[in-house]
N, C-alpha and C positions, 0 to 999 in steps of 0.2 A: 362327417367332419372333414375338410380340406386343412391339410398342415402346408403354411407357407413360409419360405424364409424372410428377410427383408428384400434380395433381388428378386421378391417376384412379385412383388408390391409395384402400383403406378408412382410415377415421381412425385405426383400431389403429396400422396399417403408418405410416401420416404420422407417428404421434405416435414410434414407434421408430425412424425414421427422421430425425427432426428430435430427438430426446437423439443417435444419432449423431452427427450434423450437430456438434452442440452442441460435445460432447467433440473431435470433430475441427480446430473452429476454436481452440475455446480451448489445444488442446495448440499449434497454429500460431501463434498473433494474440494470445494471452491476456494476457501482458503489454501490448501495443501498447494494445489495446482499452480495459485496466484505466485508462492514461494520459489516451487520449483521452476516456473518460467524467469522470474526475478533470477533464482541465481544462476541458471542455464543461459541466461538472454535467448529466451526465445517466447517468442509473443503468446500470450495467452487463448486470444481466438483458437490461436493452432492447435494450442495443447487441448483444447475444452472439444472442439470437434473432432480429433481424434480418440477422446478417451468418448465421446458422445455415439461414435463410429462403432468402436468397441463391444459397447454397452450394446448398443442396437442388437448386437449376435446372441447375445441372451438373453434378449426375448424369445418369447416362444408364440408364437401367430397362430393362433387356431379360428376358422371360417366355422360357423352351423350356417348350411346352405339348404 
């Protein structure tokens, strides 16, 4: 087995791997997040890919090669 992290992934794979991400928190957090960009005034995109960025680090990537 090969253990990789997210930076060692191609950019194809990062980028369908972080719309995952994406989908993942917002079906979790989506509301919560909605609120606290409302009251912080700060745009929501920003806030959902950074916590999507996050998220990505606990994954864990295991290759059978």
């Amino acid at each position: 087995m090969v253990y990789l992290n997210y930076n060692n992934l191609d950019n194809e794979t990062q980028q369908r791997l972080l719309d995952i991400s994406k989908e993942d928190i917002e079906s979790k957090n989506g509301e919560d997040l909605k609120t606290y960009a409302e009251e912080n005034h700060i745009e929501y995109d920003t806030i959902l890919y950074e916590e999507a960025v996050k998220n990505l680090y606990n994954y864990k990537y295991v290759f059978n090669i």
